[in-house]
Backbone and ligand atoms as CSV (ligand in chain L), in Angstrom:
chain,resi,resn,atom,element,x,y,z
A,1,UNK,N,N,13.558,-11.655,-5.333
A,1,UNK,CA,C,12.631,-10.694,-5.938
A,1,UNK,C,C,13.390,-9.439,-6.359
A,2,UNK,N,N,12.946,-8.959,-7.232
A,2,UNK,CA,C,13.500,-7.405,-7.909
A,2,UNK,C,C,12.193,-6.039,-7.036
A,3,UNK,N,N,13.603,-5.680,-6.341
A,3,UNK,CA,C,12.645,-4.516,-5.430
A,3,UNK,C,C,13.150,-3.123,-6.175
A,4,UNK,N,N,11.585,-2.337,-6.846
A,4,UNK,CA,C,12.040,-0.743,-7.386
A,4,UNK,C,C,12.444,-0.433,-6.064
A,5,UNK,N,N,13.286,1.013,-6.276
A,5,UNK,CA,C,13.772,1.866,-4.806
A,5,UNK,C,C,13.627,3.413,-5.394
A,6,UNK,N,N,13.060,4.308,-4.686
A,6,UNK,CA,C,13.111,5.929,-5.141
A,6,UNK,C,C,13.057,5.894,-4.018
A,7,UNK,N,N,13.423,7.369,-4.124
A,7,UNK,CA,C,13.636,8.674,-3.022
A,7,UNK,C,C,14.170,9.704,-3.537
A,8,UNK,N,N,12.962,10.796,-2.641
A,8,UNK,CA,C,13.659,12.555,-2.882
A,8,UNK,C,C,15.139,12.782,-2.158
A,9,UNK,N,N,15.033,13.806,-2.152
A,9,UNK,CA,C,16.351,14.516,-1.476
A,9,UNK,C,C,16.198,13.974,-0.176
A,10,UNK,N,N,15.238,13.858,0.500
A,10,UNK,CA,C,15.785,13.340,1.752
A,10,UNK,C,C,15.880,11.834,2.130
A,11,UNK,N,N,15.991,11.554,1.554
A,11,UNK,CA,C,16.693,9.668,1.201
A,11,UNK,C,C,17.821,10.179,1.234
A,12,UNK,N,N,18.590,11.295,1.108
A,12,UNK,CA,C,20.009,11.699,1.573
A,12,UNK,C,C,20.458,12.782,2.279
A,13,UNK,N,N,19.723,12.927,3.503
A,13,UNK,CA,C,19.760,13.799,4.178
A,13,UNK,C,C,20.789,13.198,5.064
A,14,UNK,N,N,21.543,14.249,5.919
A,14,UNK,CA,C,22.475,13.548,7.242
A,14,UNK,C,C,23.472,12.505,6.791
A,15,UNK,N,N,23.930,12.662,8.331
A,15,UNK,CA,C,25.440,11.892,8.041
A,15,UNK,C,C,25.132,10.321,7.223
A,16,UNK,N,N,24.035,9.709,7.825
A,16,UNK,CA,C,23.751,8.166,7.184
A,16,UNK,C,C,22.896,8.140,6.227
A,17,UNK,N,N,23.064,8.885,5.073
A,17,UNK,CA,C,22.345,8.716,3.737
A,17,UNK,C,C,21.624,7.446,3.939
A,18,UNK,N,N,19.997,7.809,3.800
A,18,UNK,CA,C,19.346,7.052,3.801
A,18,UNK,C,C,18.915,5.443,3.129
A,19,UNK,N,N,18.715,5.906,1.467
A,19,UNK,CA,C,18.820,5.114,0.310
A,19,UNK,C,C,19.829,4.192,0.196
A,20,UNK,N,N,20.660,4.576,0.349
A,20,UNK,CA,C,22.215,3.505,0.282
A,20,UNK,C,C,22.073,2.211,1.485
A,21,UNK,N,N,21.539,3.066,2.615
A,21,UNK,CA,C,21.412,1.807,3.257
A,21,UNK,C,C,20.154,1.038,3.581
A,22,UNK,N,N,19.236,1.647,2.262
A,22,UNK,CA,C,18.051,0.715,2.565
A,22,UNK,C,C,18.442,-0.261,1.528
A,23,UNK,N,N,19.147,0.407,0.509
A,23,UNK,CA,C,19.281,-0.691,-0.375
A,23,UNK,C,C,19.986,-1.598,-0.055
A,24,UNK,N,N,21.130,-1.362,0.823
A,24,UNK,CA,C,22.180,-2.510,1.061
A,24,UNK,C,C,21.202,-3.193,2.059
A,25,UNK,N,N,20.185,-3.053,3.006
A,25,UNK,CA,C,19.643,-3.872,3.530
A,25,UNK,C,C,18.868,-4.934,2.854
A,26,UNK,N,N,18.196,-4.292,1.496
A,26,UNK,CA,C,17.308,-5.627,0.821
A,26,UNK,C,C,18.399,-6.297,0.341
A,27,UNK,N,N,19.422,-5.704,-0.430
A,27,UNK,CA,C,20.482,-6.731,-0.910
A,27,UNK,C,C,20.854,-7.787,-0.150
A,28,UNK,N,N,20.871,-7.236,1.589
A,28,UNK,CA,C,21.399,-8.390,2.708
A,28,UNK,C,C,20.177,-9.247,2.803
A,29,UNK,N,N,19.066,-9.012,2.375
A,29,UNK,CA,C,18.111,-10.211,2.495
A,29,UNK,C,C,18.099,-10.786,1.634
A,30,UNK,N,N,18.396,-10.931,0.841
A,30,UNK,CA,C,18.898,-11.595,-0.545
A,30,UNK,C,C,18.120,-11.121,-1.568
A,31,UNK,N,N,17.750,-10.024,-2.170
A,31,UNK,CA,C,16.626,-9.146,-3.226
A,31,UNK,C,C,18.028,-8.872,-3.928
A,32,UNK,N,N,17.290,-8.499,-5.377
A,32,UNK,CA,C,17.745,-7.561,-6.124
A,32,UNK,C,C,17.371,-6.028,-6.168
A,33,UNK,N,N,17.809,-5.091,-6.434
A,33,UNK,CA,C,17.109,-3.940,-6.118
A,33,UNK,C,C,16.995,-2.966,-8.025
A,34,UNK,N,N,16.309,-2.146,-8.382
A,34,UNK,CA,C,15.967,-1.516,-9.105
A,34,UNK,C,C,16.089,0.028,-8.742
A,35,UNK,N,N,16.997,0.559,-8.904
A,35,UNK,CA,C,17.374,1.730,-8.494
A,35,UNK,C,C,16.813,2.952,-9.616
A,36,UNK,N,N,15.618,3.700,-8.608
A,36,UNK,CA,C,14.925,4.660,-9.504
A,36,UNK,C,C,14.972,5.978,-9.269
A,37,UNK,N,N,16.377,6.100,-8.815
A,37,UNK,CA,C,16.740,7.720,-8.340
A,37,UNK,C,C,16.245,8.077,-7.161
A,38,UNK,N,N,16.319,9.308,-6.568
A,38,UNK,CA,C,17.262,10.154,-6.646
A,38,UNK,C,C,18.754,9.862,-6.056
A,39,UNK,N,N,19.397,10.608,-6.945
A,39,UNK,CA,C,20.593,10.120,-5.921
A,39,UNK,C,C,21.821,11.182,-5.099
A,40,UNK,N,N,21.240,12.757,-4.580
A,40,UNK,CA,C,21.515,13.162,-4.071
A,40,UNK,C,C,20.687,14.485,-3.398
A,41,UNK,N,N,21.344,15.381,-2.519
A,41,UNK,CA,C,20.690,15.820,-1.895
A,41,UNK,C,C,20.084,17.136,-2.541
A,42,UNK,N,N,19.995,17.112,-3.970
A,42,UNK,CA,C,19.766,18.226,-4.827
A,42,UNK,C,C,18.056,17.719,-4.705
A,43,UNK,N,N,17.478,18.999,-4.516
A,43,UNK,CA,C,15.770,19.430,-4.103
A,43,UNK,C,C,15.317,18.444,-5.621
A,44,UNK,N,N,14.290,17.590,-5.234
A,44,UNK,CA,C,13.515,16.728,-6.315
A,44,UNK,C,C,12.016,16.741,-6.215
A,45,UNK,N,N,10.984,16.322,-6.869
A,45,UNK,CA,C,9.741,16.565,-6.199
A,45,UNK,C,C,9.450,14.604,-6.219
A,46,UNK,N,N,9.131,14.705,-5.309
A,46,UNK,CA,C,8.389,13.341,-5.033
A,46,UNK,C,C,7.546,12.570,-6.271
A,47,UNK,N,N,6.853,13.002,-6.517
A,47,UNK,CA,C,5.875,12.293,-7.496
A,47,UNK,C,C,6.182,11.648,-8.166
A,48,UNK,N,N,7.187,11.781,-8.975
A,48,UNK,CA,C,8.367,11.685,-10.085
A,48,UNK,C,C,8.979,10.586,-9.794
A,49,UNK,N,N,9.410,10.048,-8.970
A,49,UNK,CA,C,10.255,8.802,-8.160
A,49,UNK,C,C,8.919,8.106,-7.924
A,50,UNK,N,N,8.313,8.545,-7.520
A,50,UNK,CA,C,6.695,7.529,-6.788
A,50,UNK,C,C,6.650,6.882,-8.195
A,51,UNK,N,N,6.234,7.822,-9.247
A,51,UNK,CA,C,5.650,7.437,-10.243
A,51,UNK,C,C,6.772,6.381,-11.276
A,52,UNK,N,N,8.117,6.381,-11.066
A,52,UNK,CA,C,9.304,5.859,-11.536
A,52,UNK,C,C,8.931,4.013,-11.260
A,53,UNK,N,N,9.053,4.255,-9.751
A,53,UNK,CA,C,9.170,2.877,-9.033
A,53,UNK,C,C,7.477,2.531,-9.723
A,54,UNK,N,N,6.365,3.329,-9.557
A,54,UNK,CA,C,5.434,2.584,-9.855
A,54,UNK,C,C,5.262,1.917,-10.891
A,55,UNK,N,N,5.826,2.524,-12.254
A,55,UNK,CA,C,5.888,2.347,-13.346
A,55,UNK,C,C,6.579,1.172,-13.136
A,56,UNK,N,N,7.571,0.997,-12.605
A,56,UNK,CA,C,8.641,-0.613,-12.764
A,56,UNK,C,C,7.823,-1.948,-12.360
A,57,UNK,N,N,7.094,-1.252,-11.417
A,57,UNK,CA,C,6.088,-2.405,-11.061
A,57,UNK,C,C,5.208,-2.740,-11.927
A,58,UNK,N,N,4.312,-1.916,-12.458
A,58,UNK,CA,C,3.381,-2.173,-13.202
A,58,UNK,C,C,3.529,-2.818,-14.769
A,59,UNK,N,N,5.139,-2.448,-14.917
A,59,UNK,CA,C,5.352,-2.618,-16.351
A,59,UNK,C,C,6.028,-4.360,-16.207
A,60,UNK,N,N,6.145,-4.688,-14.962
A,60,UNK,CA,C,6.617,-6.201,-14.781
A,60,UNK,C,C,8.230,-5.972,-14.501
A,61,UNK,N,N,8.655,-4.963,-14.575
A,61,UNK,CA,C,10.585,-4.829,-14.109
A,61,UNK,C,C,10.818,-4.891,-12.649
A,62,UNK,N,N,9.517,-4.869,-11.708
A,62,UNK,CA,C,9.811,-5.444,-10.148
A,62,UNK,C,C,8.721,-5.668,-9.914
A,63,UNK,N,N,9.197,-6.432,-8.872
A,63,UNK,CA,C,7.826,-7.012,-7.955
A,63,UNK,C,C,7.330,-6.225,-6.871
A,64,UNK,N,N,7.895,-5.269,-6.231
A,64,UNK,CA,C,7.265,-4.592,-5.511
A,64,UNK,C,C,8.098,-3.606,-5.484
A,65,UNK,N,N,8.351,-2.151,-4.388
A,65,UNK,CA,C,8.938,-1.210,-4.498
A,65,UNK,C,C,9.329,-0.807,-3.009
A,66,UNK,N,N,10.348,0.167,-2.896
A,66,UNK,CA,C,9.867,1.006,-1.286
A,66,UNK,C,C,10.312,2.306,-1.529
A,67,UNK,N,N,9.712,2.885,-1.228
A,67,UNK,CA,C,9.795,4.738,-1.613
A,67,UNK,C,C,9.880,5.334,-0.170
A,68,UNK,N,N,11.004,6.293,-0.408
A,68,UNK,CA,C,11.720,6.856,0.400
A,68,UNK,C,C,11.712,8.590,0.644
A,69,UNK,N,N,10.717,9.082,1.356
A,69,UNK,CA,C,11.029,10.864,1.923
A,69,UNK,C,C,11.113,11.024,2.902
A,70,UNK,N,N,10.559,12.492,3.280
A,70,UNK,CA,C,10.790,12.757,4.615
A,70,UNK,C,C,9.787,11.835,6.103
A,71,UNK,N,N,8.907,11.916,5.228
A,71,UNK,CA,C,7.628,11.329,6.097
A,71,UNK,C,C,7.116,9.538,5.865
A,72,UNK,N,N,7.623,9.782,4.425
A,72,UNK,CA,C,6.689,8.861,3.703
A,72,UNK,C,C,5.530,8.706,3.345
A,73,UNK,N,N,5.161,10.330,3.721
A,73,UNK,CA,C,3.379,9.970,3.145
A,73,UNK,C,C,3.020,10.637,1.992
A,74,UNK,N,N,4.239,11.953,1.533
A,74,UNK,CA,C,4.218,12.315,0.405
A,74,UNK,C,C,4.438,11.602,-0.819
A,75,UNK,N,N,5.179,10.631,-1.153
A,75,UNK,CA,C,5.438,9.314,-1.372
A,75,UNK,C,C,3.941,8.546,-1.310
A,76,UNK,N,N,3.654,8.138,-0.483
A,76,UNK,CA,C,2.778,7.097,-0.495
A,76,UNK,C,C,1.277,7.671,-1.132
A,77,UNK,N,N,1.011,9.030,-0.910
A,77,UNK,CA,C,-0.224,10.093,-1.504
A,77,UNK,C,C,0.120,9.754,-3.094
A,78,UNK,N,N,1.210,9.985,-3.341
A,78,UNK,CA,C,1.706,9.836,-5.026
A,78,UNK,C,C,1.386,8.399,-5.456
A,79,UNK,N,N,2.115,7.413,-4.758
A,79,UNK,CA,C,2.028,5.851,-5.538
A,79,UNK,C,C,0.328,5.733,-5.698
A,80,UNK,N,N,-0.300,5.947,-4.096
A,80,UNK,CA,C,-1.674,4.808,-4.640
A,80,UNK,C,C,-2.637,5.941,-5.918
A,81,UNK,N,N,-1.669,7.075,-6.276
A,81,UNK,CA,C,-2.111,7.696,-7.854
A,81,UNK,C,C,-2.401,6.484,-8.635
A,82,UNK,N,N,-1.586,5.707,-8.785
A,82,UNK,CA,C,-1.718,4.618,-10.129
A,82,UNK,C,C,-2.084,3.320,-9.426
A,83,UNK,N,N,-2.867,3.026,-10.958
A,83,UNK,CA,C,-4.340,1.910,-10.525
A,83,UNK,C,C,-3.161,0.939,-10.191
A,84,UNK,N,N,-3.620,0.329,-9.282
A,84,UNK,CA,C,-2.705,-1.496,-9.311
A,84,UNK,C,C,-1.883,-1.472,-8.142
A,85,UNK,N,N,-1.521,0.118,-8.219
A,85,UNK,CA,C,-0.584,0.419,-6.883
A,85,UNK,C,C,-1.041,0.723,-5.677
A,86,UNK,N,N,-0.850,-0.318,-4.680
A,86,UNK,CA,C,-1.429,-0.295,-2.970
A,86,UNK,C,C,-0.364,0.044,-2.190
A,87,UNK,N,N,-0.206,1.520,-1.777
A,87,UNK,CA,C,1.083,1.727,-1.342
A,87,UNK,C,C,0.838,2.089,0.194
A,88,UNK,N,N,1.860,1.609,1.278
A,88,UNK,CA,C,1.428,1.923,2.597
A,88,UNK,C,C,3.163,2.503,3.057
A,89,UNK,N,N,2.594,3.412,3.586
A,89,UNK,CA,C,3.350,4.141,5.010
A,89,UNK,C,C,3.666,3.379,6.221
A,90,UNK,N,N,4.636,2.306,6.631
A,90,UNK,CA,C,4.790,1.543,7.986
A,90,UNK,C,C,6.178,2.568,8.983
A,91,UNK,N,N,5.739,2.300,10.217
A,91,UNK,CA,C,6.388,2.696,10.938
A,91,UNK,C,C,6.656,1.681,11.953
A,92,UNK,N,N,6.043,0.619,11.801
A,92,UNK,CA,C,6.729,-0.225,12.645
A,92,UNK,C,C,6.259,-2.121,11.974
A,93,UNK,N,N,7.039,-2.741,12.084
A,93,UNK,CA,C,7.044,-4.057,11.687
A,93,UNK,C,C,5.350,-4.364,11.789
A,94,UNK,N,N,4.574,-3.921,12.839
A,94,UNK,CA,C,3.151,-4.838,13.001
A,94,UNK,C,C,2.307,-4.359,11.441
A,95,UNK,N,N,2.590,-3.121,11.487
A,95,UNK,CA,C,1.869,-2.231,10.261
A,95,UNK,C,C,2.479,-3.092,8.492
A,96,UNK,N,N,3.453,-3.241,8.927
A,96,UNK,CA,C,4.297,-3.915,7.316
A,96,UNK,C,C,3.523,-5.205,7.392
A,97,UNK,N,N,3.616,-5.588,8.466
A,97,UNK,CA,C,2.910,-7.120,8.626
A,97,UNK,C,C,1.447,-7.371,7.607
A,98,UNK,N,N,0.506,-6.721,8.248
A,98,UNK,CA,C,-0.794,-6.299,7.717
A,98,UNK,C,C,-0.971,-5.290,6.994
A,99,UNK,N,N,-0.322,-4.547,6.379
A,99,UNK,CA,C,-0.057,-4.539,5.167
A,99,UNK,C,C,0.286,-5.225,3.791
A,100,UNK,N,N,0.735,-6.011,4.317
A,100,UNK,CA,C,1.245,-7.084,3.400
A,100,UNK,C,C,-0.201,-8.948,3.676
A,101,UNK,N,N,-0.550,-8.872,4.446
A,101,UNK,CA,C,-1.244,-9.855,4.889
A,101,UNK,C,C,-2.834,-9.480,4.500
A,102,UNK,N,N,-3.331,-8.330,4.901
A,102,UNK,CA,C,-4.057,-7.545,4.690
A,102,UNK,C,C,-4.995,-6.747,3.758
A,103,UNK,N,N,-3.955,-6.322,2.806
A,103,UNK,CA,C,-3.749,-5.097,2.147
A,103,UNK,C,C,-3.489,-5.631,0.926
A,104,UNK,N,N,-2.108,-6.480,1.154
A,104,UNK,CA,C,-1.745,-6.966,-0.154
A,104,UNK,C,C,-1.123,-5.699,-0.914
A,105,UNK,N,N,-0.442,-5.003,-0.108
A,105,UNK,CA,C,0.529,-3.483,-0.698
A,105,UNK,C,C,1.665,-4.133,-1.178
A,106,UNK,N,N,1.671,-3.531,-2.226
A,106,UNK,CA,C,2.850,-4.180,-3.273
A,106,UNK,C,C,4.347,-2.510,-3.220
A,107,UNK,N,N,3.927,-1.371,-2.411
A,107,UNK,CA,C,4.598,-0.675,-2.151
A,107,UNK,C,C,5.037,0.190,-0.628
A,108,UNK,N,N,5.918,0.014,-0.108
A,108,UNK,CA,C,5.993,0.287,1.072
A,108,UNK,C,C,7.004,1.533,1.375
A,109,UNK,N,N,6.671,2.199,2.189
A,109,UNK,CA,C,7.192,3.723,1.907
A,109,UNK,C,C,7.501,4.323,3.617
A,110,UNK,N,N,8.589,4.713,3.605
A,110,UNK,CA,C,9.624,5.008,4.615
A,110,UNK,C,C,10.142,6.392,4.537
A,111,UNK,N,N,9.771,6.651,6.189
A,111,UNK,CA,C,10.022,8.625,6.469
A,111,UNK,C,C,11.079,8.638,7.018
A,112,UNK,N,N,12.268,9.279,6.283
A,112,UNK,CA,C,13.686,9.391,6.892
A,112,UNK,C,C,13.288,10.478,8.109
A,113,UNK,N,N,12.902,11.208,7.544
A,113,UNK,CA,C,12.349,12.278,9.351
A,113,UNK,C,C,12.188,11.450,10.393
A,114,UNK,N,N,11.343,10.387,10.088
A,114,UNK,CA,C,10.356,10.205,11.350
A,114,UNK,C,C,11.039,8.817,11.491
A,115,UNK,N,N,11.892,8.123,11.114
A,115,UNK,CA,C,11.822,6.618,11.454
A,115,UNK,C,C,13.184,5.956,11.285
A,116,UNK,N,N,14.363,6.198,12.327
A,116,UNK,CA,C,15.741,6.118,12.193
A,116,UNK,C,C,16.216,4.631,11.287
A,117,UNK,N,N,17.056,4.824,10.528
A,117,UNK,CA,C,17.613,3.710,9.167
A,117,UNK,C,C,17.655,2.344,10.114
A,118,UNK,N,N,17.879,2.397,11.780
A,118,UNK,CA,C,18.327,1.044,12.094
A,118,UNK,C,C,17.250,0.222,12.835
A,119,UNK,N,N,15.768,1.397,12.633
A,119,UNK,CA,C,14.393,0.711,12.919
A,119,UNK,C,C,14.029,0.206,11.441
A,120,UNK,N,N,14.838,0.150,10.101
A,120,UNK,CA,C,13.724,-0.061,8.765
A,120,UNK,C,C,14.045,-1.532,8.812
A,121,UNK,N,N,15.558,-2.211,8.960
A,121,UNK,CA,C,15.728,-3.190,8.631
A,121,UNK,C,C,14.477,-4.528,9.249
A,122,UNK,N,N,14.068,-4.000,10.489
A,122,UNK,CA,C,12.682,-5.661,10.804
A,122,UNK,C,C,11.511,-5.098,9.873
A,123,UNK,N,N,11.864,-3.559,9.484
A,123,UNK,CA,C,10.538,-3.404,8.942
A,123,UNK,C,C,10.489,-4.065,7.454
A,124,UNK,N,N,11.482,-3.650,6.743
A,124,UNK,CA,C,11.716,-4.349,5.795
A,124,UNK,C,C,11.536,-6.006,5.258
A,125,UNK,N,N,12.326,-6.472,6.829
A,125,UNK,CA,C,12.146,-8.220,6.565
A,125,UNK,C,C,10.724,-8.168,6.673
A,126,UNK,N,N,10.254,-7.686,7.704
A,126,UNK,CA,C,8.878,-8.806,7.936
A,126,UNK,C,C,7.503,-8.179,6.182
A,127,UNK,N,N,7.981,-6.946,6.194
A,127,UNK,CA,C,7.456,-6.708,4.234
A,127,UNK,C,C,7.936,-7.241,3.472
A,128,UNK,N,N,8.952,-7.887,3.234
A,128,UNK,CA,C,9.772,-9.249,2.181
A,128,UNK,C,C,9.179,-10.560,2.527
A,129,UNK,N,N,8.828,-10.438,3.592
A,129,UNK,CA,C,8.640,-12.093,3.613
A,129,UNK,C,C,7.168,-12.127,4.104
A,130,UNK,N,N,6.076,-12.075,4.104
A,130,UNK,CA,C,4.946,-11.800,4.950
A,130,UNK,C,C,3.850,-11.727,3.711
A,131,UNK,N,N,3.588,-12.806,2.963
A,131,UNK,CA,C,3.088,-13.097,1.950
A,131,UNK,C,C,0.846,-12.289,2.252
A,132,UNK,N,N,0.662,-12.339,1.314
A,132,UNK,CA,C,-0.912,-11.937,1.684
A,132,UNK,C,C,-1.482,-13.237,2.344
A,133,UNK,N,N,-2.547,-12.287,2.985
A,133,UNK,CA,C,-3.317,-13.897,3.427
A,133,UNK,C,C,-3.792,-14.815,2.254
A,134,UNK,N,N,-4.723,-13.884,1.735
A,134,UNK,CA,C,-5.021,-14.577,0.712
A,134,UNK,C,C,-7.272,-14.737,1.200
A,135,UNK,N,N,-7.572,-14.275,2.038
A,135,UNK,CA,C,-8.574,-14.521,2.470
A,135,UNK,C,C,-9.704,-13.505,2.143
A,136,UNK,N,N,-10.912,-14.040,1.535
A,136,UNK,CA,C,-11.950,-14.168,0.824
A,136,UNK,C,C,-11.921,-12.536,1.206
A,137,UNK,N,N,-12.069,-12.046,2.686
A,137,UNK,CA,C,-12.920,-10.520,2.778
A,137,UNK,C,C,-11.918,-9.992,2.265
A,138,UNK,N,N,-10.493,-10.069,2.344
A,138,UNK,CA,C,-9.516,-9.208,2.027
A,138,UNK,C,C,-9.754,-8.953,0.413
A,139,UNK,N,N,-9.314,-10.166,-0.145
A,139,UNK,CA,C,-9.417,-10.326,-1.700
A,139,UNK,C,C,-10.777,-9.345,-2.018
A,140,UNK,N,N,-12.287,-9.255,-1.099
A,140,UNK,CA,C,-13.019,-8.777,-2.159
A,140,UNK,C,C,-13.344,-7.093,-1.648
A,141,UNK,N,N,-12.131,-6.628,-0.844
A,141,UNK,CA,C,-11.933,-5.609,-0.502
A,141,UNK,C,C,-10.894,-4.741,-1.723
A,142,UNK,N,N,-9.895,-5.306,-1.728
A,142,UNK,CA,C,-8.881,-5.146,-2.954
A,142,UNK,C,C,-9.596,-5.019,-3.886
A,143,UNK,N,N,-10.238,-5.868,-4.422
A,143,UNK,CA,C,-11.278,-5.711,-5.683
A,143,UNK,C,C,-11.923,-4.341,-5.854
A,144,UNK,N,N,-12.821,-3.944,-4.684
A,144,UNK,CA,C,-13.187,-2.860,-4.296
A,144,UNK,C,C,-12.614,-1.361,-4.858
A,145,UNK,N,N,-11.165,-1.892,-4.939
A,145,UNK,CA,C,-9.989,-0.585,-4.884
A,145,UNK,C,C,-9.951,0.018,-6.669
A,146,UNK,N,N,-10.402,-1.464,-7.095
A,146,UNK,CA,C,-10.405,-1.028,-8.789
A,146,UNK,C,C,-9.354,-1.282,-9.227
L,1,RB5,C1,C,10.795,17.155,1.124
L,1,RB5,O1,O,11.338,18.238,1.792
L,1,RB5,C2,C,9.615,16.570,1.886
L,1,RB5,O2,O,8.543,17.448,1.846
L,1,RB5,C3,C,9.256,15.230,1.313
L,1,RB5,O3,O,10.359,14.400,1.416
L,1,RB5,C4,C,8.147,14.431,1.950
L,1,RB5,O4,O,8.298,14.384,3.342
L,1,RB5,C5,C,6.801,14.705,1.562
L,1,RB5,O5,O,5.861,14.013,1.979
């Protein structure tokens, strides 16, 4: 799959720049990645990257995305801006799970503040691979969303 990737300035905060190694993690699951800026620690505003990666999705250049700040919820307030885009905030693998099973979030969004680079990688797999259910209440919940 072709995964968009954004992040503000703090996708490169600290010694382990964030972004670099989320990306080398989807690459290690075998993804392609879509790199939608930022790419250093010069002040950016969020929206702008939300709206980058969303656009890649929507326009068919990826299949899903993961957006990268401090929290991840500034990020995630921005994506579900645009129609189509179901974007969730996980902090731990159960949340990516049902999100993805659930939800059917086609964008998943990660707080370098709050959630150290070597907790993203199960979070990541189990959001790559953790297909929707596919089940009737979910589907006519989504619908719901417009
Ligand atoms: C940037 O300093 C920070 O506010 C941003 O990355 C994010 O956490 C917003 O939700």
């Amino acid at each position: 799959m072709m995964i968009a990737i954004g992040s503000d300035h703090a996708g490169y905060e600290g010694d382990a720049p964030y972004k670099p190694e989320i990306m080398r993690c989807v690459a290690t699951l075998g993804h392609q990645t879509l790199d939608c800026g930022t790419y250093d620690t010069k002040s950016v505003d969020y929206p702008d990257f939300a709206d980058a990666v969303c656009g890649a999705i929507l326009e068919g250049r990826a299949e899903s995305g993961i957006l990268l700040c401090g929290t991840g919820i500034g990020m995630c307030i921005a994506a579900n801006r645009n129609r189509g885009i179901r974007a969730a905030t996980c902090v731990t693998p159960e949340m990516a799970r049902l999100a993805r099973e659930h939800n059917d979030a086609n964008v998943l969004c990660l707080g370098r503040r709050v959630l150290p680079v070597d907790e993203c990688e199960a979070i990541i797999r189990i959001w790559l691979t953790t297909p929707f259910s596919g089940g009737e209440r979910h589907c006519r919940r989504i619908r719901k969303l417009g």
